[in-house]
C-alpha positions in Angstrom: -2.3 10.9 -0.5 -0.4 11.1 -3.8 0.7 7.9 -5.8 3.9 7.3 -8.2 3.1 5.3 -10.4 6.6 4.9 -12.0 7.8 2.6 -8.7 4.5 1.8 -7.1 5.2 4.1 -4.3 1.8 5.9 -2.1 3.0 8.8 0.2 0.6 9.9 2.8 0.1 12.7 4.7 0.4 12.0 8.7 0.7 16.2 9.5 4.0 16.9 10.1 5.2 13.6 8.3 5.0 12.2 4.5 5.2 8.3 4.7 6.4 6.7 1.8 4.6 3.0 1.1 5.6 0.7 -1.0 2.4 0.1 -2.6 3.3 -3.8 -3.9 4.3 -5.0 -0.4 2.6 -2.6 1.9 5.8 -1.8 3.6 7.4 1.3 4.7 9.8 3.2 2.8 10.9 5.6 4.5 8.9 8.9 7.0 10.4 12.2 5.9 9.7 15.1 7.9 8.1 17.9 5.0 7.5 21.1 8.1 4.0 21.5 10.1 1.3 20.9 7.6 -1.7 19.3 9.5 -4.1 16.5 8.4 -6.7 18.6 6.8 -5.0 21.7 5.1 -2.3 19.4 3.4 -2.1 19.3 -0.6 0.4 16.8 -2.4 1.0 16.9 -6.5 3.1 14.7 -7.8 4.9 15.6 -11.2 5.5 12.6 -13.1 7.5 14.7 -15.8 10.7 15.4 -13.0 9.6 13.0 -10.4 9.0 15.4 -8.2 6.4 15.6 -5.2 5.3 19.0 -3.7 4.0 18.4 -0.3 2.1 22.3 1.3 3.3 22.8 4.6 0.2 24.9 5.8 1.2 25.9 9.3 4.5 27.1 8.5 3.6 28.4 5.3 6.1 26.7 3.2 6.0 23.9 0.2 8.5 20.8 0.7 9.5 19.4 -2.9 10.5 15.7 -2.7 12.7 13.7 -5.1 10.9 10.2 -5.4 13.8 8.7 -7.5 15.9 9.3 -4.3 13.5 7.3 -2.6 14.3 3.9 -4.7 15.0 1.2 -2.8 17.7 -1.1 -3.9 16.1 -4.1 -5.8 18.4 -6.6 -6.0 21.2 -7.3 -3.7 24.8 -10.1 -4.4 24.3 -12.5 -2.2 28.2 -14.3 -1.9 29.1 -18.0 -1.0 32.8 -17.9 -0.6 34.3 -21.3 0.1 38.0 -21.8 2.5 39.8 -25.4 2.4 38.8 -26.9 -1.0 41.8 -28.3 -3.0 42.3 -25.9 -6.0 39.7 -26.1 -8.7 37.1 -28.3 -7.0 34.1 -27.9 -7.9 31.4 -27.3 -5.1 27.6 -26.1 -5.7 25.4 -23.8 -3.5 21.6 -24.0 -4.1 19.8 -20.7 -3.5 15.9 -20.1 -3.5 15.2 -22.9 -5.5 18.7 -22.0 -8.1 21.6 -24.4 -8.2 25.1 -23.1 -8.9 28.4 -24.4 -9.2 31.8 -23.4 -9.3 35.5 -24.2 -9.3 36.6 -20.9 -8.0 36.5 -19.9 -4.7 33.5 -17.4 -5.0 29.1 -18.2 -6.4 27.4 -15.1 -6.5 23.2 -14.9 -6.6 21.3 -11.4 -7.1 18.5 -12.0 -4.9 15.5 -9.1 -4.3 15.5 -8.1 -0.4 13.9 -11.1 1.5 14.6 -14.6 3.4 15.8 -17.6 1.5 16.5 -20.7 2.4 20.0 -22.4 0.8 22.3 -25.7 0.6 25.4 -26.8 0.0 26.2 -29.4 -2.0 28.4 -32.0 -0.1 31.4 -33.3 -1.0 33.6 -36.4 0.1 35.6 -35.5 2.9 35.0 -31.9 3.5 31.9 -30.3 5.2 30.5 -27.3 5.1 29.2 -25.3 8.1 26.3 -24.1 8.0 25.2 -26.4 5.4 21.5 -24.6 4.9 
């Protein structure tokens, strides 16, 4: 097993496999096939100076170098409320995770890390929205 610990990551061996954990959540990364290694005769070293990880591929006698920056999962992602049917320059509001935002344009935006929120949308006499959470 070899650990980064620039992004939390823990790869580990699984023969002919490297699984990438993210070492915060527990989740998987990502499985990258590095050639026939095997449990026991695999050696990882991870170079923090370029990022680098050098998986031994013992069977086929070969050495897989892995770029862990590659492996960087997207952190944050735009999470868009667009709104249809308003009169011009109304302003509506859209609460997300626990953050209230309003607008008069047609568009509210949120950068939200990967996950499941809930949200609402504000009413507003005479028009509904649908869904409204």
């Amino acid at each position: 097993m070899a650990y980064d610990p620039s992004n939390g990551y823990l790869y580990v061996d699984e023969g002919d496999n490297l699984t990438v954990i993210n070492g915060a959540t527990n989740n998987i990364i990502s499985v990258i096939n590095v050639g026939s290694g095997g449990y026991q005769s695999t050696i990882m070293a991870y170079d923090a100076s370029n990022g680098y990880l050098y998986v031994t591929n013992y069977f086929s006698g070969t050495v897989s170098i892995v770029s862990t920056p590659a492996l960087a999962v997207k952190k944050y992602y735009t999470v868009t409320f667009t709104e249809t049917g308003l009169p011009y320059g109304t302003s509506w509001s859209v609460t997300f995770n626990g953050t209230t935002e309003s607008s008069s344009t047609n568009t509210i935006t949120f950068n939200e890390p990967n996950g499941i929120y809930s949200f609402s949308i504000a009413s507003i006499s005479g028009y509904s929205a649908s869904p409204s959470s």
